[in-house]
N, C-alpha and C positions, 0 to 999 in steps of 0.2 A: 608419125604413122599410127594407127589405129588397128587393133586387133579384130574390127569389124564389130563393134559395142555402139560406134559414133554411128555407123552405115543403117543399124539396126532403129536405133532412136529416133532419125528421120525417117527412115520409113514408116514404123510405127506411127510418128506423129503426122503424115500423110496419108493416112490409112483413114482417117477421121472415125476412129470407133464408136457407136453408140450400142446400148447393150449388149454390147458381146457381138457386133455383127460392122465388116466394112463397109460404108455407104462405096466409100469410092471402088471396091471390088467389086460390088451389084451393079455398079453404072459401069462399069469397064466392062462386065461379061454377057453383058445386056445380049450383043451383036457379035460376039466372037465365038470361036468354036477354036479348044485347043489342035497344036498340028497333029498329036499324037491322037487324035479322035477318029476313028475308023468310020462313022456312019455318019458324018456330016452332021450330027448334032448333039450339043452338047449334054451329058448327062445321061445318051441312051447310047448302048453299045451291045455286041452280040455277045453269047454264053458260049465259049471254043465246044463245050461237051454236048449242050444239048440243042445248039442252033440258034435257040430263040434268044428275044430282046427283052432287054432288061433297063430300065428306068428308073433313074437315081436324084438326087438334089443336096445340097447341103447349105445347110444353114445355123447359123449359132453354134458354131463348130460339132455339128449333128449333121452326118448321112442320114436321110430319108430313104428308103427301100419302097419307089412308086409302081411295083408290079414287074411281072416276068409278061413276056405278052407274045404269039407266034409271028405278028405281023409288025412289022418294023413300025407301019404310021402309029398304030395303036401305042408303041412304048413311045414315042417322039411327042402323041396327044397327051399321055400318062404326065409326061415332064411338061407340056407345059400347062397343065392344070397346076401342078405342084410351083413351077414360077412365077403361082399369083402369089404366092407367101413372101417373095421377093417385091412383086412388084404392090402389097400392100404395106408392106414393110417402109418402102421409098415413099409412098403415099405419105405414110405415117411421120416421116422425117421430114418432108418436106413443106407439111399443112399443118400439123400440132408441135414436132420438136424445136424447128428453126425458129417458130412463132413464139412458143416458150420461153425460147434462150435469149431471144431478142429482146424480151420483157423482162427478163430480171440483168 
C-alpha cells in the first residue's frame, strides 16, 4: 500500500509538463466546462455583489484577471481572446518542441 506518493508520481509523469505548463490539461479543457460552473462557460462566472461578469484564465500556475464586463457575452469574448495564449502555447509544442525533442 502506498501513502498516495506512488499515485502522485504517475500523474505527474502523465501530465507531460513542459515549462511549467500541462499540455495534457490544455487538451483536456479545450471542450469541457467544470460541473460547478454556473454560466456554461469556463473561466467567466457572475460577481454575487455587483451582478456583473467577470473573466479569468490561468496559465503557468498564473490567474489572468480578463476584465469585469456587465454583459455576460462580452466576459465569455474577454476569455476567449485570453485562450489564444493556450491555444499558441499548443501551437508552440506541437510545431517547434516535439520537432526539437525528436532531433536530439
Amino acid at each position: 500500500k502506498s501513502c498516495g506518493c506512488l499515485q502522485r508520481e504517475c500523474i505527474k509523469d502523465n501530465l507531460c509538463l513542459v515549462a511549467g505548463t500541462s499540455v495534457t490539461k490544455l487538451e483536456r479543457m479545450k471542450n469541457r466546462t467544470i460541473s460547478t460552473n454556473t454560466s456554461g462557460h469556463t473561466g467567466v462566472y457572475r460577481q454575487k455583489k455587483t451582478g456583473k461578469w467577470v473573466a479569468q484564465i490561468g496559465f503557468r500556475n498564473k490567474r489572468y484577471y480578463l476584465g469585469t464586463y456587465e454583459k455576460k457575452e462580452d466576459a465569455i469574448q474577454a476569455r476567449k481572446c485570453g485562450e489564444r495564449m493556450h491555444e499558441d502555447f499548443l501551437d508552440w509544442y506541437y510545431s517547434v518542441y516535439l520537432s526539437e525533442k525528436a532531433e536530439n
